[in-house]
PAZAPA-520087 format. One line per field, with one value per residue: chain; x negated, y, z of N, C-alpha, C, O, CB in turn. Coordinates in steps of 0.05 Angstrom, whole numbers, plus 32768, in hexadecimal, padded with zeros to 4 digits. Glycine has a CB too. Example, Ala and Ser with C-alpha at 12.3 -4.5 7.8 and 13.67 -1.06 7.14 Angstrom:
<nodes>
chain = [A,A]
n.px = [7EF8,7EFF]
n.py = [7F8E,7FD3]
n.pz = [809C,808E]
ca.px = [7F0A,7EEF]
ca.py = [7FA6,7FEB]
ca.pz = [809C,808F]
c.px = [7EF8,7EFE]
c.py = [7FBE,8001]
c.pz = [809C,809D]
o.px = [7EE3,7EF4]
o.py = [7FBE,8017]
o.pz = [80A9,80A1]
cb.px = [7F1E,7EE6]
cb.py = [7FA7,7FF4]
cb.pz = [80B5,8072]
</nodes>
This chain:
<nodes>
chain = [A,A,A,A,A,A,A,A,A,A,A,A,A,A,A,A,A,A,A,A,A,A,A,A,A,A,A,A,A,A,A,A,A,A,A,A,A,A,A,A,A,A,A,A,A,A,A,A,A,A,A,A,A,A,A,A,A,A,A,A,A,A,A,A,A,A,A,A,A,A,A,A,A,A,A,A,A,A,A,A,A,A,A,A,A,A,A,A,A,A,A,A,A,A,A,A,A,A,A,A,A,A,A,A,A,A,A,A,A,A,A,A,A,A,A,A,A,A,A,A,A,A,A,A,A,A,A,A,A,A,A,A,A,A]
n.px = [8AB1,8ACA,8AB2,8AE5,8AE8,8B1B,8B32,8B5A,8B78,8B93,8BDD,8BFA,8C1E,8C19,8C2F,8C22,8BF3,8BE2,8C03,8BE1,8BB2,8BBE,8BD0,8BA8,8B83,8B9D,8BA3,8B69,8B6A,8B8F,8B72,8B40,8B3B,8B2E,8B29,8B63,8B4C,8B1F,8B1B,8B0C,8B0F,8B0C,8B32,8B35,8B46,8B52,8B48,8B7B,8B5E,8B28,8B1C,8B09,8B1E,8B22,8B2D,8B0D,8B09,8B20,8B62,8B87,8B9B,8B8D,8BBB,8BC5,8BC5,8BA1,8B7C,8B4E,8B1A,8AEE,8ACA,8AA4,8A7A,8A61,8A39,8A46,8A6F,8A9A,8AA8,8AD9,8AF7,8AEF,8B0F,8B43,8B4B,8B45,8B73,8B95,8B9D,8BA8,8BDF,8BF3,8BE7,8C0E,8C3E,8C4D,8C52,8C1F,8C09,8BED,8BC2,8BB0,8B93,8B54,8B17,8AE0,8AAC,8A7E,8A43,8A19,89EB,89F3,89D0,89CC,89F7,8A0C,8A31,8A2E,8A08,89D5,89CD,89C8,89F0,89FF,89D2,89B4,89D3,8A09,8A2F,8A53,8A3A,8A6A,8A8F,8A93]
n.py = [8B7B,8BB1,8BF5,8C2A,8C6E,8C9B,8CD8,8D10,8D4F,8D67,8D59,8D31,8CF2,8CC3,8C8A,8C9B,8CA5,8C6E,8C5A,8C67,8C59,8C1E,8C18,8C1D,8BFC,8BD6,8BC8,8BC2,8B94,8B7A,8B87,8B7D,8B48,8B41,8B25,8B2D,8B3B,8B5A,8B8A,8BD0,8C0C,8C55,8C93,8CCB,8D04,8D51,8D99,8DC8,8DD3,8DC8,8D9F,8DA8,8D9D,8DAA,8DB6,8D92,8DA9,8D8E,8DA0,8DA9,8DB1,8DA3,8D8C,8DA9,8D71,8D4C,8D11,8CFB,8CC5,8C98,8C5D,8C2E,8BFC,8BBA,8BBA,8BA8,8BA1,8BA8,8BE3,8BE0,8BC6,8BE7,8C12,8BFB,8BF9,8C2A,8C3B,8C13,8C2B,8C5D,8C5A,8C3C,8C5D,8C8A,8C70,8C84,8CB6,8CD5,8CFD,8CF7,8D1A,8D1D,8CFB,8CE7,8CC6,8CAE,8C87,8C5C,8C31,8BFF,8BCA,8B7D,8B85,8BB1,8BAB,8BA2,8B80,8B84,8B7A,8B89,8B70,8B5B,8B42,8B24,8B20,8AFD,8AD7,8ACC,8AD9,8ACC,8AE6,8B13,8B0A,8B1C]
n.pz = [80FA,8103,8124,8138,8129,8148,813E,8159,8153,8190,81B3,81A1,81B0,81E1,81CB,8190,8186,8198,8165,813E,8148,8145,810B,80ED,8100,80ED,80BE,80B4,80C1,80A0,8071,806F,8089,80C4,80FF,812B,8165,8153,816A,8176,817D,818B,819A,8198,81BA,81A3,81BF,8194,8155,8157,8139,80F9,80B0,8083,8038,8009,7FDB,7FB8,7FAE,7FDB,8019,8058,8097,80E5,80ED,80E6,80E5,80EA,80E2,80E3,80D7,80EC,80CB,80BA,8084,803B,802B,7FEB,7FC8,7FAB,7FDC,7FFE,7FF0,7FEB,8025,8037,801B,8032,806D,805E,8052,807F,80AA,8090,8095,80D2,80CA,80C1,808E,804E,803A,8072,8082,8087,807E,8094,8082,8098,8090,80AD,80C4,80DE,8102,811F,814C,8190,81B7,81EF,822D,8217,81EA,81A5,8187,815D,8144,8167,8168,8185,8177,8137,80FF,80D9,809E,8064]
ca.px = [8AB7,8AC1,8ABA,8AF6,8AE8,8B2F,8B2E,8B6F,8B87,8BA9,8BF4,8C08,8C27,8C03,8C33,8C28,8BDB,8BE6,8C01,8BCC,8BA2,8BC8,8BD0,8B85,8B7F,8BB8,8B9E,8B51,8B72,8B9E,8B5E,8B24,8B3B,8B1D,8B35,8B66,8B48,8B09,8B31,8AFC,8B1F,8B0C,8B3F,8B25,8B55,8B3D,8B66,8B7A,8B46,8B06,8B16,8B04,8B26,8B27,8B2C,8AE5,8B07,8B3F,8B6E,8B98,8B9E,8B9F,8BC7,8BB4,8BD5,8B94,8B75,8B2C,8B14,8AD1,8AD0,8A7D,8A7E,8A4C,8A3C,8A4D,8A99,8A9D,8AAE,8AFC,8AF9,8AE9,8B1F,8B5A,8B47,8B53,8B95,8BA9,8B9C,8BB9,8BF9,8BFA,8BFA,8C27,8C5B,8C49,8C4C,8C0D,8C0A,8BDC,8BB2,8BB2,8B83,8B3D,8B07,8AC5,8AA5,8A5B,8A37,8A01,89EC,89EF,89BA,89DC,8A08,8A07,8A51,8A29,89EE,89BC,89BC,89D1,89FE,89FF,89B8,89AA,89E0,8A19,8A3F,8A46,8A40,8A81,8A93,8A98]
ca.py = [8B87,8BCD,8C06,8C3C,8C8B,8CA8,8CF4,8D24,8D66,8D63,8D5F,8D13,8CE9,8CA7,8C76,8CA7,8C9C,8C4F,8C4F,8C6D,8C43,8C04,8C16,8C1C,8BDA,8BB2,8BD5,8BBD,8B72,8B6F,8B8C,8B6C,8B2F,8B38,8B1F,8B41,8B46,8B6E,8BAE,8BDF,8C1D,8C6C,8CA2,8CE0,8D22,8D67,8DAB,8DCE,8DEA,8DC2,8D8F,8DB7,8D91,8DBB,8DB2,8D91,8DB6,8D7E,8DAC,8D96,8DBF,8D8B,8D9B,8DA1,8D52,8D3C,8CF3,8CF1,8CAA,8C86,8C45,8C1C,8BE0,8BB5,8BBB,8B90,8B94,8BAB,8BF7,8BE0,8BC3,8BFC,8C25,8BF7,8BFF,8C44,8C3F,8C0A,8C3A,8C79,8C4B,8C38,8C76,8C9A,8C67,8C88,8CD3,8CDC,8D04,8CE5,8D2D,8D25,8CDF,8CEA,8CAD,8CA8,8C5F,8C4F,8C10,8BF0,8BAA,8B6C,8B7F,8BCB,8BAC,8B98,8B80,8B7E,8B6C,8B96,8B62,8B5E,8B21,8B28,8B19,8AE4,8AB6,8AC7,8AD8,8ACD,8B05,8B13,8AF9,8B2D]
ca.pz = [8113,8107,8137,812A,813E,813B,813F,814E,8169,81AC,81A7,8193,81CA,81DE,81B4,8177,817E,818C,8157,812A,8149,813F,80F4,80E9,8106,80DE,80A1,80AF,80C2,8085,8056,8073,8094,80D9,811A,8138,8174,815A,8165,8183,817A,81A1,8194,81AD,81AD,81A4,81B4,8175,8152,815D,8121,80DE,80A3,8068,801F,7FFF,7FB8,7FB1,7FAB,7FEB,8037,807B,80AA,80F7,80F6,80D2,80E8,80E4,80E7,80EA,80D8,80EC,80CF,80AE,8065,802B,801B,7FD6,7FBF,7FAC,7FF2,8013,7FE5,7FEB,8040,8030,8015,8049,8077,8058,804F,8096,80B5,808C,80AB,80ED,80D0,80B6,8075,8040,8042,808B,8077,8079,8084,808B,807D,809E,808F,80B8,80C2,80EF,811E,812A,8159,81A3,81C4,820D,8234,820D,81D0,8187,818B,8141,8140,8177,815A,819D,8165,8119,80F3,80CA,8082,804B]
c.px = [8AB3,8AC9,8ACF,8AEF,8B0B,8B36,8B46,8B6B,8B99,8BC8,8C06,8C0D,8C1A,8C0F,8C26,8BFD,8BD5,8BE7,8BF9,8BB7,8BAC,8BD0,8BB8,8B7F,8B8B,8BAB,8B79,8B53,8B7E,8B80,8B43,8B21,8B2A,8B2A,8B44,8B65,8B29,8B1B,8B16,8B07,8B14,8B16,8B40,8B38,8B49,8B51,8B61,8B6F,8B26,8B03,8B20,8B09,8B29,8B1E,8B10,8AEF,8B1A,8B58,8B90,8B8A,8BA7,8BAB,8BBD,8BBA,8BC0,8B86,8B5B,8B26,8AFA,8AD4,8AAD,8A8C,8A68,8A48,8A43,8A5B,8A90,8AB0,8ADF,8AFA,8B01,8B07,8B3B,8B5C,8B5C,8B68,8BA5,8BAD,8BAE,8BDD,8C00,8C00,8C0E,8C43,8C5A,8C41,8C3C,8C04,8BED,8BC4,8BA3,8B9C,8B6A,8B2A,8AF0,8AB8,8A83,8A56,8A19,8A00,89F4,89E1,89BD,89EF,8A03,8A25,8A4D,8A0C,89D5,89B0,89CB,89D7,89F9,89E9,89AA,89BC,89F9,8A33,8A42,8A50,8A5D,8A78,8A9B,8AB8]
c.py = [8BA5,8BDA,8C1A,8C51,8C95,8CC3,8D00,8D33,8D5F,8D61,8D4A,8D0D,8CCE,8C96,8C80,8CA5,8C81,8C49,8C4F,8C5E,8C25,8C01,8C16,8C03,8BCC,8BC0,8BC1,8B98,8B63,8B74,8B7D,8B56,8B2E,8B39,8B32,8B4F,8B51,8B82,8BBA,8BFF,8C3A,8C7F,8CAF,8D06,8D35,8D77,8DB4,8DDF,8DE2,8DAC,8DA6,8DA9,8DA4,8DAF,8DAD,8D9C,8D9E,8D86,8DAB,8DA9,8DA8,8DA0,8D9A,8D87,8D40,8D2C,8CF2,8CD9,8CA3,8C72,8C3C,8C00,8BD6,8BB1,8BA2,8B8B,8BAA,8BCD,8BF5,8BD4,8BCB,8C10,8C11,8BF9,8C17,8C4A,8C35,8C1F,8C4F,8C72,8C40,8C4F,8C8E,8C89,8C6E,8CAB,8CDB,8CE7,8D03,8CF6,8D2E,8D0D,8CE3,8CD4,8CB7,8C89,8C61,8C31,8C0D,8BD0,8B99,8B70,8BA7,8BC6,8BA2,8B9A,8B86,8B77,8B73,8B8E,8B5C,8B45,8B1E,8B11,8AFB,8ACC,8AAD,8AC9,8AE4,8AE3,8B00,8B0E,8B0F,8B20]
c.pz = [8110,8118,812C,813D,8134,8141,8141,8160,817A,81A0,819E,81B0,81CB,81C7,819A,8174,8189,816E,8137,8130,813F,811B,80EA,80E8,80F7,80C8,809C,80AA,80B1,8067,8053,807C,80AC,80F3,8129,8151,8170,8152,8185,817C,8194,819A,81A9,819E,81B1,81AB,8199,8171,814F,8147,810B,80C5,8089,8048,8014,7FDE,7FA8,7FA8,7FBF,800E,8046,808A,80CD,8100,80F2,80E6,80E0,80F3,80DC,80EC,80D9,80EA,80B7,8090,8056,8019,8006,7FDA,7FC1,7FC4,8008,800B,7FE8,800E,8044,8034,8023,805F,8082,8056,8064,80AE,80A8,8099,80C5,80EF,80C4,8095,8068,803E,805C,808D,807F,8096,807B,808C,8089,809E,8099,80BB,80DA,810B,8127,8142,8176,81AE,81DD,8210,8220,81F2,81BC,8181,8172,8132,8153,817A,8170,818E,8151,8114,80D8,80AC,8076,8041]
o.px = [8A9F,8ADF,8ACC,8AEF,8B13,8B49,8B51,8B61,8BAD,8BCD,8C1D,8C05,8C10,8C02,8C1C,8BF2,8BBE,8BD7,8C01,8BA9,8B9D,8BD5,8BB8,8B77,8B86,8BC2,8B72,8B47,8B7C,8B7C,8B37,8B0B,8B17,8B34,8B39,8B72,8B19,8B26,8B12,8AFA,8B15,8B06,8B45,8B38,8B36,8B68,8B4F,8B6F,8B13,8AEC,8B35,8AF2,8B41,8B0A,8AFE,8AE1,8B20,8B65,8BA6,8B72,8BBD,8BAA,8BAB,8BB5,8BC3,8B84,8B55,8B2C,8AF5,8ADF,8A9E,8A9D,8A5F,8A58,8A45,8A5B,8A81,8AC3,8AF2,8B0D,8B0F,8B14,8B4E,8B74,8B72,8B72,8BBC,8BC4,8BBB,8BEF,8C17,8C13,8C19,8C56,8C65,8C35,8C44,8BFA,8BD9,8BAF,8B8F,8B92,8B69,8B2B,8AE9,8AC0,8A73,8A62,8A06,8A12,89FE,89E4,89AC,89F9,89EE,8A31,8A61,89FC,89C3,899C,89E2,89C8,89E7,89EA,899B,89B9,8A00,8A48,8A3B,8A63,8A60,8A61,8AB0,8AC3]
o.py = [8BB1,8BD7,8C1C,8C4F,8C95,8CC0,8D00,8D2F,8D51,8D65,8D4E,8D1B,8CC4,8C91,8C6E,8CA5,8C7B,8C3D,8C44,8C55,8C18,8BEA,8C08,8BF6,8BB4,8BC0,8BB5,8B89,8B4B,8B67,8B75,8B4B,8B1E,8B4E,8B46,8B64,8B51,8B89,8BB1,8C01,8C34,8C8A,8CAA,8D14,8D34,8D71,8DAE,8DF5,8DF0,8DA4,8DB3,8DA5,8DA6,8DA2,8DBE,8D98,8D9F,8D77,8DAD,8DAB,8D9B,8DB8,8D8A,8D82,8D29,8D37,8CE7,8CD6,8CAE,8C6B,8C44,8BF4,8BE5,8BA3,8B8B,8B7D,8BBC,8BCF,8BFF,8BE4,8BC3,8C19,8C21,8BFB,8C19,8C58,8C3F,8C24,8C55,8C83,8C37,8C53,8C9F,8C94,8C5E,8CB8,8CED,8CD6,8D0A,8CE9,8D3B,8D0F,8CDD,8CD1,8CC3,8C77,8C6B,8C1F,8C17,8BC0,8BA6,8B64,8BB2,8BDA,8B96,8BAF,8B8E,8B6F,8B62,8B95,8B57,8B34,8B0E,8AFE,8AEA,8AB7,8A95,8ABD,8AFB,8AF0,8AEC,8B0E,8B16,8B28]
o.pz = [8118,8121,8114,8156,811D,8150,812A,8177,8174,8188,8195,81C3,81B7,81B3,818C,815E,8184,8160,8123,811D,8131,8112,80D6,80D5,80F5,80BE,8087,809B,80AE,8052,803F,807B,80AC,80FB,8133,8158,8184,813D,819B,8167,81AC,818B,81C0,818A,81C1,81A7,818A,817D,8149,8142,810A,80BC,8082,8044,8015,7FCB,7F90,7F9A,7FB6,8014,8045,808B,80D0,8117,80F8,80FB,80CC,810A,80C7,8101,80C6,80F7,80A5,8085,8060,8005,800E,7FEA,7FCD,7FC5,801B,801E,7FE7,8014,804E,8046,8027,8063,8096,8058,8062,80BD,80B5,80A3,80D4,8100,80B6,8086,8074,803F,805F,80A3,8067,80AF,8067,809B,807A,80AA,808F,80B4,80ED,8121,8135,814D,8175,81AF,81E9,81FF,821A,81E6,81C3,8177,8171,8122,814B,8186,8173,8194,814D,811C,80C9,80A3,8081,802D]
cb.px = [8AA6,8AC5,8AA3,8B17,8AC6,8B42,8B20,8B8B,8B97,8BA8,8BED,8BF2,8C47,8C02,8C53,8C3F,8BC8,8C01,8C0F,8BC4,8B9C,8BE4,8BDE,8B73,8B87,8BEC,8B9D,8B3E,8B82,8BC5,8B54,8B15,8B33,8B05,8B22,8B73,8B51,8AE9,8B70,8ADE,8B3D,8AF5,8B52,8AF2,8B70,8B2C,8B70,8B8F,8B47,8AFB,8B28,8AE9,8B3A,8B15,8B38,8ACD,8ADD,8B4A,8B6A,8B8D,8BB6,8B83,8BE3,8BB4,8BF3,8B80,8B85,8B13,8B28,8AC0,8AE6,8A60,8AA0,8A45,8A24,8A55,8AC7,8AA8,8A98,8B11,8AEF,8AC4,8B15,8B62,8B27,8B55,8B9E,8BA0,8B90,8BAC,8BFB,8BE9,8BEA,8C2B,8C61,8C30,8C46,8C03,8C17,8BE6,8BC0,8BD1,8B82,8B34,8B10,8AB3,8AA4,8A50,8A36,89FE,89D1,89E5,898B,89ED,8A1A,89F0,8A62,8A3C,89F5,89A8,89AF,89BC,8A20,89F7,89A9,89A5,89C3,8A15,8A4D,8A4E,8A19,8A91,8AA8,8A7A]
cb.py = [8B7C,8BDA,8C13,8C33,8CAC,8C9C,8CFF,8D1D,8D7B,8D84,8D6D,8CF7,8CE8,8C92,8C71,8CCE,8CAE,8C42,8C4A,8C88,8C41,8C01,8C25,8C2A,8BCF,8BAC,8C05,8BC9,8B6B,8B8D,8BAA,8B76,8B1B,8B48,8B18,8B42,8B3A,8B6D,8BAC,8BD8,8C0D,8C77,8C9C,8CDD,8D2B,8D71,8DC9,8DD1,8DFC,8DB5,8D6F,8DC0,8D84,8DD6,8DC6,8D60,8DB7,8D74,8DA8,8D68,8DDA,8D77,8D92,8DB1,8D47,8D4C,8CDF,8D09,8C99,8C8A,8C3C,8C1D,8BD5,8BA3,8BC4,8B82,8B9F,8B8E,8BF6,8BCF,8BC2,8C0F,8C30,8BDB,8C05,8C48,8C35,8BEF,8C3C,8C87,8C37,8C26,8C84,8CA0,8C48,8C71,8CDA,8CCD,8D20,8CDB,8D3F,8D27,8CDA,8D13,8C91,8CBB,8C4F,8C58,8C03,8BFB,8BA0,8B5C,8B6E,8BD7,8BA2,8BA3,8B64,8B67,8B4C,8B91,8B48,8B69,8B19,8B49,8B35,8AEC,8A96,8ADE,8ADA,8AB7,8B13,8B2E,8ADF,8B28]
cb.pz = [8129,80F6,8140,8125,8131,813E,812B,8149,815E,81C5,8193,817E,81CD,81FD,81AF,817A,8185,8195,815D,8128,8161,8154,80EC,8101,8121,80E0,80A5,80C8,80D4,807E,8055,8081,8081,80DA,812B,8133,8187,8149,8174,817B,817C,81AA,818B,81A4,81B7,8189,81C7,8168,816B,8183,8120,80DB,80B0,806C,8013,7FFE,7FA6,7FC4,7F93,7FE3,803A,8099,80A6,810B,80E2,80BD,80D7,80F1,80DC,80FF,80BE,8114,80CB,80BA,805A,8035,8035,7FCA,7F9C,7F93,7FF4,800C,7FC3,7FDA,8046,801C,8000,8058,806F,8035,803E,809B,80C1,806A,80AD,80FA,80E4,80BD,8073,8025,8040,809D,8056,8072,8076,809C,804C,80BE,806E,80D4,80BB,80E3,810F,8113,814C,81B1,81C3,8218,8234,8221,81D5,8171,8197,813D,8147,8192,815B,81B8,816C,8102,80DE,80CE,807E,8032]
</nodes>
C-alpha cells in the first residue's frame, strides 16, 4: 500500500495530472502486484519557482515540467524491484508527456506498524488487515 507525493509547477490541466497520477498507479499495480484499489495518491501544485530540480552532476537540465514523486511504502521489495518501478514509471509518464529528465523519485521504506488507515490504529498491526506480500 503505497502512499504517492506527486509534486508539480502550476500550469497542467486536471486530466494532464490524472493522468500522471493514474500512470504512477498502473505502473506500481503492474510492478508490485497490489490491489488496485490501494491507490492513495496527493498531487500538490506549486507556482513556478518554488520546486528546485537541478542537476546532482548527471550531466542533464529539468525542465519547469519536472514530476517530483514520493513513493511510502513498506520495506522489503528487492533493489531490482525498486529499479524496474522506476522505469515503469518513467515509461508511463512519458506516454502522458513527461520527459525522462523531467522523472525524479524518491523511495521511503517503513514498516507494518507505520501505518494507520483510520480510527487511531495500525490495522497492519492489530490483524484489521494483512500486511502486504513482498
Amino acid at each position: 500500500m503505497p502512499l504517492v507525493r506527486i509534486d508539480v509547477n502550476q500550469g497542467r490541466g486536471t486530466e494532464e495530472l490524472r493522468g500522471l497520477s493514474q500512470g504512477i498507479h498502473d505502473a506500481i499495480v503492474a510492478e508490485y502486484g497490489i490491489p488496485e484499489r490501494d491507490y492513495f495518491h496527493i498531487v500538490t501544485e506549486y507556482p513556478r519557482g518554488q520546486i528546485v530540480a537541478q542537476d546532482a552532476g548527471l550531466g542533464f537540465e529539468r525542465t519547469p515540467d519536472v514530476v517530483m514523486i514520493q513513493i511510502f511504502t513498506q520495506s522489503g521489495r528487492s533493489q531490482q524491484a525498486k529499479q524496474s518501478l522506476f522505469s515503469a514509471i518513467a515509461m508511463a509518464l512519458g506516454k502522458v508527456g513527461v520527459a525522462g529528465e523531467d522523472v525524479f523519485i524518491g523511495y521511503v521504506e517503513n514498516s507494518a506498524g507505520d501505518w494507520s488507515f483510520g480510527f487511531g490504529r495500525a490495522q497492519y498491526v492489530t490483524g484489521e488487515l494483512a500486511a502486504p506480500q513482498k
